[in-house]
Residue frames relative to the residue before (quaternion, step in Angstrom):
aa qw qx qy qz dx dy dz
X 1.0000 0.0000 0.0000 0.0000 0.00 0.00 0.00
X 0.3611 -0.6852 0.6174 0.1374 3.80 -1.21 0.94
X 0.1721 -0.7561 0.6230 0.1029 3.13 -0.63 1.33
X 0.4284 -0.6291 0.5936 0.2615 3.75 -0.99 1.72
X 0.1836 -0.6023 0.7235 0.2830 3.63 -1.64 0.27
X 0.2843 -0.6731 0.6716 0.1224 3.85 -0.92 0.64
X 0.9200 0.0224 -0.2283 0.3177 3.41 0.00 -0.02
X 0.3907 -0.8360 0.1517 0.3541 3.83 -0.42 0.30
X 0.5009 -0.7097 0.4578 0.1892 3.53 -0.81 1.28
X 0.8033 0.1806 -0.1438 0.5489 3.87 0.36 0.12
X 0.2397 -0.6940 0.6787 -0.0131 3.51 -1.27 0.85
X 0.0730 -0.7124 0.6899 0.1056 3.60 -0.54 0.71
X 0.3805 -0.6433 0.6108 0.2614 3.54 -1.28 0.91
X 0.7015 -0.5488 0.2391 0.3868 3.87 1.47 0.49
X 0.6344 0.3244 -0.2233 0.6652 3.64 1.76 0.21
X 0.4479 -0.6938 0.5462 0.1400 3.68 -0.29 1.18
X 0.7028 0.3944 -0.1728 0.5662 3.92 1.15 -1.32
X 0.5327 0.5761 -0.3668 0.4998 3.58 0.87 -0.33
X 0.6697 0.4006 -0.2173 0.5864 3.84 0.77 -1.76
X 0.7480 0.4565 -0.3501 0.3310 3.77 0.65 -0.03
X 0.4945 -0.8196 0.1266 0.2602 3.05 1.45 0.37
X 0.3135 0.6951 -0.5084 0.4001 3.20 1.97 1.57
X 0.6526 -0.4914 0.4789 0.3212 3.35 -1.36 0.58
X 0.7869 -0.2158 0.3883 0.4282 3.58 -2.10 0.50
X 0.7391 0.4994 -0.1279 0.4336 3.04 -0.06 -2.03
X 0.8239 0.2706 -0.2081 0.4524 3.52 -0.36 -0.84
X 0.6108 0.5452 -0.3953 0.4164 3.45 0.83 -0.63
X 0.7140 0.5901 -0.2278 0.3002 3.38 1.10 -0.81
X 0.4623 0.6750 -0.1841 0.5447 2.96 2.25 -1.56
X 0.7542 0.3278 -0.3442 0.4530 3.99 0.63 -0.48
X 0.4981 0.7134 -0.3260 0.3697 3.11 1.29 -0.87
X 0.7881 0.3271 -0.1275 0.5056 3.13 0.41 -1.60
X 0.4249 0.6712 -0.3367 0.5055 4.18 1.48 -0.46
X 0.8229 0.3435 -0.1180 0.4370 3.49 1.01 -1.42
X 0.2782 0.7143 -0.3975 0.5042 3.37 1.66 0.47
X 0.7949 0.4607 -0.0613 0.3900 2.93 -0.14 -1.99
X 0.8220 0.3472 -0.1626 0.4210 3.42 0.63 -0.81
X 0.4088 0.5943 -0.3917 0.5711 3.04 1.57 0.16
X 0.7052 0.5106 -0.2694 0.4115 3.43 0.38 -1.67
X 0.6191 0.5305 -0.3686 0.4465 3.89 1.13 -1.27
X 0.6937 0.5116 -0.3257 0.3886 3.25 0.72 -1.73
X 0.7047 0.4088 -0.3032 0.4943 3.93 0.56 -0.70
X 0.5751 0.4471 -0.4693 0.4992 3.94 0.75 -0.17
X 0.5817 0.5378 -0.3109 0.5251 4.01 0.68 -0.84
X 0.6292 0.6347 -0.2653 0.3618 3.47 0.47 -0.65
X 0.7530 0.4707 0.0446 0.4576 2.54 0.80 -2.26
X 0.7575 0.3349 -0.2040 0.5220 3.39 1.29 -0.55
X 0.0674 -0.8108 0.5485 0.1926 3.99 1.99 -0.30
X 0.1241 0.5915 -0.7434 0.2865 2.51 -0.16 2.09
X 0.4602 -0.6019 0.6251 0.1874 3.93 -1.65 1.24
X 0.7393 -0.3966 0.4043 0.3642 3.11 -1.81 0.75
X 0.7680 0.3735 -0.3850 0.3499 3.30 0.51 -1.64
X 0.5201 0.5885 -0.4843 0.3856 4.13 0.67 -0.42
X 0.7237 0.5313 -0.3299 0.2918 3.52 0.72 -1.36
X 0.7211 0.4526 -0.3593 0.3822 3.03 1.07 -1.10
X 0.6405 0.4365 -0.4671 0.4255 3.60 0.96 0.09
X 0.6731 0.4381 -0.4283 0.4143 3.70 0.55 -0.48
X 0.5317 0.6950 -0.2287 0.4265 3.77 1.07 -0.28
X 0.0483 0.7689 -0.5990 -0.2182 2.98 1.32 -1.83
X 0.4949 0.5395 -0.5883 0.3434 3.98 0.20 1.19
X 0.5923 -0.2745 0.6202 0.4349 3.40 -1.97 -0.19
X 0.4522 -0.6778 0.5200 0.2563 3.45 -1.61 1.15
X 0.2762 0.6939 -0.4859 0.4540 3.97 1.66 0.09
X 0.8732 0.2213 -0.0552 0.4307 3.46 0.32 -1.59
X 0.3621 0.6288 -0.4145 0.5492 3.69 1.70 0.64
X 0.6557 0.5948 -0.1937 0.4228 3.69 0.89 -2.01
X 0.7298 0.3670 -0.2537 0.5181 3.60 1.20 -1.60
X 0.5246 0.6055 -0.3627 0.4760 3.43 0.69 -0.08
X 0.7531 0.1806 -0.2213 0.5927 3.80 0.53 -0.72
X 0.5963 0.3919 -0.5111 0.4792 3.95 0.61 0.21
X 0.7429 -0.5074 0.3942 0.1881 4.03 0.64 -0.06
X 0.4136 0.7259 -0.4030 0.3737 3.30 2.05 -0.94
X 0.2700 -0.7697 0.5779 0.0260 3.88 -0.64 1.05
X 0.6725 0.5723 -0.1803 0.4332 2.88 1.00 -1.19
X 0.7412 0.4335 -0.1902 0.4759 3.55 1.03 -1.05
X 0.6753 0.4184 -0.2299 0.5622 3.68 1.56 0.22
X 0.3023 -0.6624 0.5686 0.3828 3.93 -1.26 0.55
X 0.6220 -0.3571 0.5567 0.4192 2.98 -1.52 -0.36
X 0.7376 0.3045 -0.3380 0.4990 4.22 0.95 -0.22
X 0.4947 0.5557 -0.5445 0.3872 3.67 1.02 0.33
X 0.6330 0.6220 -0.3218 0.3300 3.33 1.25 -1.16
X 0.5332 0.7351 -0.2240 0.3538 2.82 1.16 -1.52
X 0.6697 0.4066 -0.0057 0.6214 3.67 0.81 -1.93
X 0.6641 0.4165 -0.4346 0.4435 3.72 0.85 0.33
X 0.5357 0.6650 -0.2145 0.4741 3.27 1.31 -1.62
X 0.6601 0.6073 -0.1873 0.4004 3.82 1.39 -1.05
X 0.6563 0.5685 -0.0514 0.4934 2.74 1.03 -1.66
X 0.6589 0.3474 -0.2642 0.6127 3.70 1.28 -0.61
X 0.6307 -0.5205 0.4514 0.3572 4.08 0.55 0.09
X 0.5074 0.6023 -0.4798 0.3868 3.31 1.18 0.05
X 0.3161 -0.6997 0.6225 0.1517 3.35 -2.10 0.28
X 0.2546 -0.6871 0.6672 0.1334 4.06 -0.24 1.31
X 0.1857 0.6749 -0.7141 -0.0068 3.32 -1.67 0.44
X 0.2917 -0.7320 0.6132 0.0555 3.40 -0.72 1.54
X 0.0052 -0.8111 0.5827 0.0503 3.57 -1.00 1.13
X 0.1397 -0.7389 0.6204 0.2229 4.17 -0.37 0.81
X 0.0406 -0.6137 0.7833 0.0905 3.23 -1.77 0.45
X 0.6088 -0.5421 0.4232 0.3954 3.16 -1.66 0.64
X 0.6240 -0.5982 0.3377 0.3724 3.68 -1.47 0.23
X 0.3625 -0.6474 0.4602 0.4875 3.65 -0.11 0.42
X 0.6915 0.3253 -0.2655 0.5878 4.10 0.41 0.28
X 0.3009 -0.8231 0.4409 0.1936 3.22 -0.43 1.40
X 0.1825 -0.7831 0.5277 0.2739 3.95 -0.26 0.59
X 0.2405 -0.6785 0.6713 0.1765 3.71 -1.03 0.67
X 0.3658 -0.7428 0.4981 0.2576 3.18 -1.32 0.64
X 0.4436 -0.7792 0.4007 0.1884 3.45 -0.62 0.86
């Protein structure tokens, strides 16, 4: 039996990484980490390329190919991607807008 829930138990203030309690700064650093690696993970795809190709077009160890197609964020910068995303013919552009809440500095 599925027990219904009737009322709701969590509010999101609208940023999952925010409600997890990472900073501006870091929240963004995955944010913008999970971009890229999306975008790689869907060019690879699109092109069904195998580990063993990647690790030559990449020029990495297939360790750091493997963490790359399992998602591992953590185990990649935001400038390896970058130099991967390259390496595949791809083009990164990074765009800043002000915050929609102005932050004063204290």
């Amino acid at each position: 039996m599925t027990k219904k829930i009737d009322a709701v138990t969590h509010v999101t203030r609208g940023d999952v990484l925010d409600d997890l309690g990472f900073s501006r700064s870091e929240a963004t650093a995955l944010k913008v980490k999970a971009d890229l690696l999306d975008a790689i993970r869907s060019e690879i795809e699109e092109k069904n390329y195998t580990q063993r190709q990647l690790v030559n077009i990449l020029d990495e160890h297939q360790p750091a190919v493997s963490n790359l197609m399992r998602g591992r964020i953590n185990q990649v910068s935001i400038e390896k991607l970058l130099r991967y995303s390259d390496r595949l013919g791809m083009r990164a552009r990074l765009t800043v807008q002000p915050a929609l809440k102005a932050v004063t500095a204290a």
